[in-house]
C-alpha positions, 0 to 999 in steps of 0.5 A: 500500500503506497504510503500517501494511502490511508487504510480507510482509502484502501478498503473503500477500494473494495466497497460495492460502488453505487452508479447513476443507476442506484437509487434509493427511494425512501419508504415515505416516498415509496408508499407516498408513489405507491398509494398514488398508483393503486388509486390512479390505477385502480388497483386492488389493496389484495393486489401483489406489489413487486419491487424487483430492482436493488443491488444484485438483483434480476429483474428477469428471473423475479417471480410475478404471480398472477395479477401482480404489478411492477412499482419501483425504481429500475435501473435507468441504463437499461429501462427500454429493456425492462420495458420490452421485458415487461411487455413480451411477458404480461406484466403490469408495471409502474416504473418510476425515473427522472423525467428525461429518461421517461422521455424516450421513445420507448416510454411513448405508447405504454399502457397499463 
């Protein structure tokens, strides 16, 4: 370890590192979002609610039982994938992004 490197540089070298993908939403907001989508969706309080995204997670191989919908805050990078995913296979989803992501293309045409 080079001199001019404190230990705790050092170990933080190892530290899973966050990317512009990673965000937190705190549970005020979460339920704040999610109380919003049942009401403006009419979704049924029974409902299954799915949260697929967090570190290390696969959005792919989650298990969405029947009738459940998707809210949560996926990884920007690749949410026109997560779209066409969700689409090929039926599942209902809310995603929520920063607003110019939401802006794309993809986005445009998507029904709940």
């Amino acid at each position: 370890m080079p001199k001019s490197q404190s230990y705790e540089e050092f170990v933080d070298k190892f530290k899973p590192k966050k990317t512009t993908d990673d965000c937190y939403t705190p549970p005020e907001v979460y339920d704040a979002v999610l109380a919003w989508v049942r009401a403006e969706y009419d979704i049924a309080d029974d409902a299954p609610i799915v949260r697929p995204f967090w570190p290390g997670a696969d959005y792919e191989r989650a298990e969405y039982p029947d009738g459940c919908v998707v809210v949560d805050n996926p990884p920007f990078s690749i949410l026109s994938k997560i779209i066409r995913f969700y689409q090929a296979h039926g599942v209902r989803f809310f995603l929520f992004a920063p607003a110019l992501t939401l802006f794309s293309p993809m986005i445009h045409g998507v029904t709940f």
